[in-house]
C-alpha positions in Angstrom: 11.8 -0.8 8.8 12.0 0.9 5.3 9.5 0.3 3.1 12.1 0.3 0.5 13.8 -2.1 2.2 11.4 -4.6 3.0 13.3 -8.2 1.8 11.2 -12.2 2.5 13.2 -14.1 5.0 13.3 -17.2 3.1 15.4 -18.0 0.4 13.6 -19.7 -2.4 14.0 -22.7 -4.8 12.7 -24.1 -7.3 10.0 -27.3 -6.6 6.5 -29.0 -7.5 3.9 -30.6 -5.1 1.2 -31.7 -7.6 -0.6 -29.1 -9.5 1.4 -26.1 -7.2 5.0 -25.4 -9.2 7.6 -23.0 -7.6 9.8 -21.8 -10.2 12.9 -19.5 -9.8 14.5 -18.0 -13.0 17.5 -15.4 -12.3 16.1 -13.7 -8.8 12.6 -14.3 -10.6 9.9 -16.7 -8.4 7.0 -17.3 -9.9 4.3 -20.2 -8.1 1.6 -21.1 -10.4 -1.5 -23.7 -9.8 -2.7 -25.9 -12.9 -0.7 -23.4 -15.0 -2.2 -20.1 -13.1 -0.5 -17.0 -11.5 -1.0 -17.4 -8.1 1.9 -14.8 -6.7 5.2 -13.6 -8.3 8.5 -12.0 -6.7 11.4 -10.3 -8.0 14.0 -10.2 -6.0 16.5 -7.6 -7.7 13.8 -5.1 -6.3 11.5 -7.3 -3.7 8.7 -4.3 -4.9 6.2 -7.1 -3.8 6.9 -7.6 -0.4 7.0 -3.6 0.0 3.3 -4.2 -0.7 2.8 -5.2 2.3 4.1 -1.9 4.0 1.4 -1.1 5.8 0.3 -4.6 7.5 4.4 -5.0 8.5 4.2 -1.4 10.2 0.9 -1.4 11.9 1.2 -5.2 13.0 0.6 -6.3 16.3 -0.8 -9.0 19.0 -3.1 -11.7 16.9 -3.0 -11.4 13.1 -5.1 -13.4 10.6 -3.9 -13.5 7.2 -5.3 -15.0 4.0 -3.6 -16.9 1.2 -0.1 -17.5 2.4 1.2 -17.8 -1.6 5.4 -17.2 -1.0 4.6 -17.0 3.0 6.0 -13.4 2.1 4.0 -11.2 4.6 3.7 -14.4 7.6 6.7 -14.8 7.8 7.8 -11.5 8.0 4.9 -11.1 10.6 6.4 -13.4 12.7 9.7 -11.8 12.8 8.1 -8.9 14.0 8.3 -8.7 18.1 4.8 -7.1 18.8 3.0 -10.0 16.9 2.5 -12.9 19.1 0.4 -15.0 16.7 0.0 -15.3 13.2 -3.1 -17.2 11.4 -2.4 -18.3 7.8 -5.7 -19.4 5.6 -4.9 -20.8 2.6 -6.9 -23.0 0.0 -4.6 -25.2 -1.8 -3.0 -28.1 0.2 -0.3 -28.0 -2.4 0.6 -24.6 -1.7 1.2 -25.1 2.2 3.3 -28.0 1.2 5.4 -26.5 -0.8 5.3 -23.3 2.1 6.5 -26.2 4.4 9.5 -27.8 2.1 10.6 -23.9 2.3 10.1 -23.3 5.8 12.2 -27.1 6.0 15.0 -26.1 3.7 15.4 -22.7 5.7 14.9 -23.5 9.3 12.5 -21.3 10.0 10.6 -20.8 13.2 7.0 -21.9 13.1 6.0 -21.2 16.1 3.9 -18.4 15.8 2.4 -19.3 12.4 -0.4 -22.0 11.8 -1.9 -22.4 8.7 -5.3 -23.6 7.9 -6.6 -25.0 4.5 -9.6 -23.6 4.1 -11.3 -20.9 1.6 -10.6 -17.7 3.2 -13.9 -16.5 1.4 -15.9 -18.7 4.3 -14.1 -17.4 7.2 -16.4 -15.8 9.9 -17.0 -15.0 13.5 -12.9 -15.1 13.8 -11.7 -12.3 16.3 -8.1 -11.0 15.9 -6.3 -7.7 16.7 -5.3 -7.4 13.1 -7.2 -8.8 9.8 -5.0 -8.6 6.7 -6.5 -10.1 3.3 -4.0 -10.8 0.4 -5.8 -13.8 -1.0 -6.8 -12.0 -4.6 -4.9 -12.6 -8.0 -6.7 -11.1 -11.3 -10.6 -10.3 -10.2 -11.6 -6.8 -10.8 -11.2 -3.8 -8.7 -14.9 -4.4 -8.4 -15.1 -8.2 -7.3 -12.3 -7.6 -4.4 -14.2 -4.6 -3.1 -17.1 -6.4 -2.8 -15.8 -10.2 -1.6 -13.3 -7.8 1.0 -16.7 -5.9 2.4 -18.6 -9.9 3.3 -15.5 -10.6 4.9 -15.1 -7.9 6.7 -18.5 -7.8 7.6 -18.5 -11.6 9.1 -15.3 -11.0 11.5 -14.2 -8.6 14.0 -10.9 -6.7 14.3 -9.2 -3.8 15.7 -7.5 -3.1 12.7 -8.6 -4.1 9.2 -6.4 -3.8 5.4 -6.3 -5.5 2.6 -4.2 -6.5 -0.9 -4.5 -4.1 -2.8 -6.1 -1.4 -1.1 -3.1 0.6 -1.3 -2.7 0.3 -4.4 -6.4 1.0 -5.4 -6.5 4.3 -3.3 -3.8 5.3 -5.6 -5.3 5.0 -8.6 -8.2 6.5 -6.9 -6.2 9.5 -6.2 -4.7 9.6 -9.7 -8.2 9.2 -11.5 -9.2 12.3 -8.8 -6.6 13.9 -9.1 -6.4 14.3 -5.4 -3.2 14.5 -3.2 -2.5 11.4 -1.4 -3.8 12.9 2.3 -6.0 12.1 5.0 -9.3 13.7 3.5 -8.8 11.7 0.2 -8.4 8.1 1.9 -11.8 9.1 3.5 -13.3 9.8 0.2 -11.7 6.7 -1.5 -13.0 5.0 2.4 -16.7 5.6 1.6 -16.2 5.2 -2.3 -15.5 1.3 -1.1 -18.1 1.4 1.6 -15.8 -1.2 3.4 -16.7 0.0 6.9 -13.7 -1.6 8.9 -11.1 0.3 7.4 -9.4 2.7 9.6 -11.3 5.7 9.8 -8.2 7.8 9.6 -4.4 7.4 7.9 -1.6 8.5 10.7 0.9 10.9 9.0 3.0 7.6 9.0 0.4 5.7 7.2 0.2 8.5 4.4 3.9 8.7 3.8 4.1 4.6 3.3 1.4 4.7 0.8 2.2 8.0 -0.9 6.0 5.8 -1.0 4.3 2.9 -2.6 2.8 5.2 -4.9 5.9 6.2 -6.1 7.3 2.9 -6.6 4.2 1.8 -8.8 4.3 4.5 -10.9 8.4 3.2 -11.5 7.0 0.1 -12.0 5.0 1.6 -14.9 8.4 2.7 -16.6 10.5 0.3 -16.0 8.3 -3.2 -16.8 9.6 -6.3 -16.4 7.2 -8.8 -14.7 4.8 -9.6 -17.1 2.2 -10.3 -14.7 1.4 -7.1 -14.1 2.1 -5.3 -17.0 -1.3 -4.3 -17.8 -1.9 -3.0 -14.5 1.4 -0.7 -14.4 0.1 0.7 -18.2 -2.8 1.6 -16.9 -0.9 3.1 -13.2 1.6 4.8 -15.9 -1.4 6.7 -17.7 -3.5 7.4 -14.7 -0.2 9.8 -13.1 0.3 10.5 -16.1 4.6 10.1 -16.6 6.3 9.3 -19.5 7.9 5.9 -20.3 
């Protein structure tokens, strides 16, 4: 798997399930609640679901997810052969139905995947092989640090990540001015204090997020989802490029 070429399994439409609303615009998805962001794709360069890079390589037995928005990274969990379950904790009943008219319209095995509606803030005493949290929209680097740490904190795992911690190490890096390496994920590591991260990045690991890295920074030149425009300014200053 390339993290460049990392692609959802499901072909989207556009469709509404009380407050939830799918909308697809020219290879552009956007699924709002009550008029709110809740996750975004583009598919001329499916940079979203590269996010997920490092839950899709490092994958394997029991996974628990949280907030299944697009199904993005589920689904492609399932496909994946050394995953034998996938647990999906999502909030709004409107976005699993909308999940499921997808899943329907694309005949899509569900056999590894169950979904629960509940908070995935409340979640506790679960034990899994993998723990992967992508249940965050527009709270601060600050709030997601601190809600990821309780969570953490109330479950057990071998192996624990979250959205966007690669993302956040970056910027960590940049502000630093530190190489993306081993030695600085430990310093970003205890900067978090979110014990249940891996203690150490395999050279593997490193290359993926230093990848990712890369493609934020292109982000930040080329915008085009307003979503995260904001967020790709700020990315574009930090490594400091040019527009």
């Amino acid at each position: 798997m390339d993290i460049y070429n990392i692609k959802p399994p499901l072909t989207y439409f556009s469709c509404k399930k009380g407050d939830a609303v799918l909308d697809v615009k020219e290879n552009l998805i956007r699924l709002t609640v009550k008029g709110e962001a809740w996750m975004g794709l583009d598919l001329n360069t499916n940079w979203q679901a590269s996010e997920f890079a490092f839950e899709l390589f490092e994958a394997n037995g029991i996974c628990v997810t949280t907030g299944l928005g697009l199904g993005v990274m589920q689904t492609l969990l399932c496909l994946n052969p050394n995953v034998t379950k996938v647990f999906a904790y999502e909030k709004s009943r409107e976005v699993i139905d909308i999940f499921y008219m997808l899943v329907e319209k694309n005949n899509f095995d569900m056999s590894k995947l169950e979904i629960i509606n509940l908070d995935a803030d409340t979640i506790k005493n679960i034990t899994c092989n993998c723990l992967f949290l992508d249940h965050f929209e527009k709270e601060s680097e600050e709030e997601i640090i601190q809600r990821v740490r309780i969570i953490s904190e109330n479950n057990n795992c071998n192996l624990f990540w979250y959205w966007p911690a690669a993302r956040q190490y970056s910027v960590f890096c940049a502000k630093q001015k530190l190489r993306i390496s081993n030695d600085s994920y430990k310093l970003w590591k205890s900067f978090t204090e979110i014990k249940k991260l891996p203690n150490d990045l395999t050279d593997i690991q490193i290359k993926n997020i230093l990848n990712l890295s890369n493609v934020y920074v292109n982000l930040a030149k080329n915008a085009f989802i307003h979503d995260v425009t904001n967020q790709r300014n700020k990315l574009l200053n930090l490594f400091g490029s040019k527009k």
